[in-house]
C-alpha positions in Angstrom: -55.6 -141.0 169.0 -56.3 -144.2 167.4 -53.2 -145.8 168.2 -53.1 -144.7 171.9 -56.8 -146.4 172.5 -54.9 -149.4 172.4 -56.4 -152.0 170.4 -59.3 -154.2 172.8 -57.8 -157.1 172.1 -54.6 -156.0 173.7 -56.6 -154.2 176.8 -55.0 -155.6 180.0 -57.4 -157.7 181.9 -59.5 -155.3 184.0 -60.3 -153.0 181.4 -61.9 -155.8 179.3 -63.3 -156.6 182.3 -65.3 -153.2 183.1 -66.3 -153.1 179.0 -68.2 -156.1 179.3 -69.6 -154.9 183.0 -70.6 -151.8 181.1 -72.4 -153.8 177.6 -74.5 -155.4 180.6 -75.5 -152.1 182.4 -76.7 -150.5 179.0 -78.6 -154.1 178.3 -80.3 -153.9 181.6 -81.3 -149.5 181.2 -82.7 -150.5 177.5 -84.5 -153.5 179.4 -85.9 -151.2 183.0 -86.3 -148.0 180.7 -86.6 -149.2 177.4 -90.5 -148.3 175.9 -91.6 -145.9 178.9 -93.6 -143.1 178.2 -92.0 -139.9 179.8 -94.9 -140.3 182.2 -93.7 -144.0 183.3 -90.2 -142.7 183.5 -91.0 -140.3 186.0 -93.4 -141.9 188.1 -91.8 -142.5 192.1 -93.5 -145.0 194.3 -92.9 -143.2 197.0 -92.2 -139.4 198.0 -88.6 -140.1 198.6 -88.0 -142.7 196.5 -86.5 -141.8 192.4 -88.3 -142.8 189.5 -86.3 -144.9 186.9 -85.6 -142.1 184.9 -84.0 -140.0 188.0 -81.9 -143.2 188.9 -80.4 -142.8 185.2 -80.2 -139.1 185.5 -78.2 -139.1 188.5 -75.9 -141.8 187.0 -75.6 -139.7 183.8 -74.5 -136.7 185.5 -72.1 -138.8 187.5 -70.3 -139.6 184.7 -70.3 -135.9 183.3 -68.7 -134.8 187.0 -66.3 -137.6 187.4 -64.8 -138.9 184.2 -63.7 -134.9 183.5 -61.4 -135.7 186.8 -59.9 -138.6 186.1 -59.5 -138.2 182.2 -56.8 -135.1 183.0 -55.1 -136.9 185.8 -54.1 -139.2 183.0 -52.9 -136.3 180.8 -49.7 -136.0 180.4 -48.5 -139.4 182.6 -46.1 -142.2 181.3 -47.4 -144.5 179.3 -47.6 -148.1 181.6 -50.4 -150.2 181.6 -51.1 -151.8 185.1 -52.6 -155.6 184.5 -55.2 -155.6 187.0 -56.7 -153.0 189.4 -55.8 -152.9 193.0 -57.9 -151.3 195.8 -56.3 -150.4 198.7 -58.2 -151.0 202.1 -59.9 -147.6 201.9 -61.1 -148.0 198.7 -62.5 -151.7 198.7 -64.1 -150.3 202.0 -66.0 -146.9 200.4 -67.0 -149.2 197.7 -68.3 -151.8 199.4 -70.2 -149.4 202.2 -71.0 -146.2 199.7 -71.0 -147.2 196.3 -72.1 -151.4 195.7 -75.3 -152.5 196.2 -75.3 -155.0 199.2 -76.7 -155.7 202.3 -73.3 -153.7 204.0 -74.1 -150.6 201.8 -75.4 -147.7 203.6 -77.8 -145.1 201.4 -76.6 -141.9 202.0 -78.0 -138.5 199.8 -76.6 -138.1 196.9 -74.2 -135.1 196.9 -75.7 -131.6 195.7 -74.1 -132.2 192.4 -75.6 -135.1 190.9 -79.2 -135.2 192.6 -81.8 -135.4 190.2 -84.0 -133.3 188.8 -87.9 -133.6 190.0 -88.9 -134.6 186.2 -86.3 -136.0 183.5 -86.2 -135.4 180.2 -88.0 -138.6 178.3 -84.4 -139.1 176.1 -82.6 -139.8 179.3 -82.2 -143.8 178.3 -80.4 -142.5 175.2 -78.2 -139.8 177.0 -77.3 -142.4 179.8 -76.1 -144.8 177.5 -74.3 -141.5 175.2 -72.7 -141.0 178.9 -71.5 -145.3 179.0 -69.8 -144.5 175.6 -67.7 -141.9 177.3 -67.0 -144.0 180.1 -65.7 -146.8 177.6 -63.6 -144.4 176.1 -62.1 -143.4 179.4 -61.5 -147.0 179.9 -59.7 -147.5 177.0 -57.9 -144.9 177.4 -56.6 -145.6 180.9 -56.1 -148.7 180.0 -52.3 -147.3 179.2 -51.4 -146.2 182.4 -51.0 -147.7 185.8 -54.2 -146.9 186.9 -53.3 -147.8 190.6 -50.9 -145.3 190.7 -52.4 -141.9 189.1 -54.3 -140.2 191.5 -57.7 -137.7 190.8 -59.6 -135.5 193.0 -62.8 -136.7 194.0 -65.0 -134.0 192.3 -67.4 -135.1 194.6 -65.6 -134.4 197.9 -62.8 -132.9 196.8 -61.2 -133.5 200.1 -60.4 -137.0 198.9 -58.3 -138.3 196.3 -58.6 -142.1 194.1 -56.7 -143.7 191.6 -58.1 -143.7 188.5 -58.6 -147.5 188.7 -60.8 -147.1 192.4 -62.6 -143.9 190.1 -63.2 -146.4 187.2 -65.1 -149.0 189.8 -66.7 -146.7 191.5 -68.5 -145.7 188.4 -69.6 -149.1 187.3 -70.4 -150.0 191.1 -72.5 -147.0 191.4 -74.3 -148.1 188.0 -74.5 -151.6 188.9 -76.6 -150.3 192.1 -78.8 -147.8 191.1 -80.1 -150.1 187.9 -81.2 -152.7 190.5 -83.0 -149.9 192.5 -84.5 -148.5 188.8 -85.5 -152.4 188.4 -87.3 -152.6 191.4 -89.5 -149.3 190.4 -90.1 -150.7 187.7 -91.2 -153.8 188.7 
């Protein structure tokens, strides 16, 4: 497959965009998560409120549900790279209210699906950032196609369909947030 990762200095412009969004998320886990005991990783201030290792458990098995989806949307598609990703109205509007964090975001439960365990296992810093190499890889390879064009179904309400572009920020959204909530657990 080496040839169809397309080389990173040819990636179009958002996908070298989300690799370098992604290199910042992993700095930041190794910097909230980094050295805590399994204790420390588990500890919630509050009865409703994750610990930091639940926040990168949850964003883990996010990526396990959702890059499956996208990944075989992409199979079998024509190979066109798109230059930059597009969100339609409905997508810059679930990002911005469900997914980012900012002031406009609402918290809603996380589905069923990728809840978090009560306790996390004290290697999840390593198997979230196992989980960021897959999601690079995804990048790269959708980073062929138009990505505003090839749909997926939303594994998490599968009564909803993205493109694989909207899929691909959602992810790094949905990281970007729940590393600043780990941070603030933290401390």
């Amino acid at each position: 497959m080496g040839a169809d990762l397309m080389n990173e200095t040819r990636l179009p412009a958002w996908a070298s965009r989300l690799l370098d969004e992604l290199d910042t998320i992993d700095s930041r886990a190794r910097q909230v998560a980094g050295g805590l005991s399994e204790q420390e990783l588990n500890w919630q201030p509050g009865p409703a409120q994750w610990s930091v290792g639940q926040c990168l458990e949850h964003l883990r098995v996010m990526n396990e549900v959702y890059l499956p989806a996208m990944r075989a949307a992409l199979t079998g598609r024509k190979v066109q790279p798109a230059q930059e990703i597009q969100l339609g109205w409905f997508a810059r509007w679930f990002v911005r209210k469900f997914v980012q964090a900012s002031p406009a975001s609402s918290k809603v439960p996380a589905p069923k699906k990728i809840a978090p365990p009560s306790k996390v296992d004290a290697r999840i810093l390593e198997q979230f950032l196992a989980s960021n190499q897959e999601v690079r890889l995804l990048v790269k390879l959708a980073a062929q196609y138009d990505v505003n064009r090839v749909r997926f179904q939303n594994p998490l309400m599968p009564v909803m369909f993205f493109t694989v572009g909207t899929g691909l920020e959602i992810v790094v959204k949905h990281e970007e947030r729940h590393l600043l909530q780990a941070g603030r657990v933290r401390g």
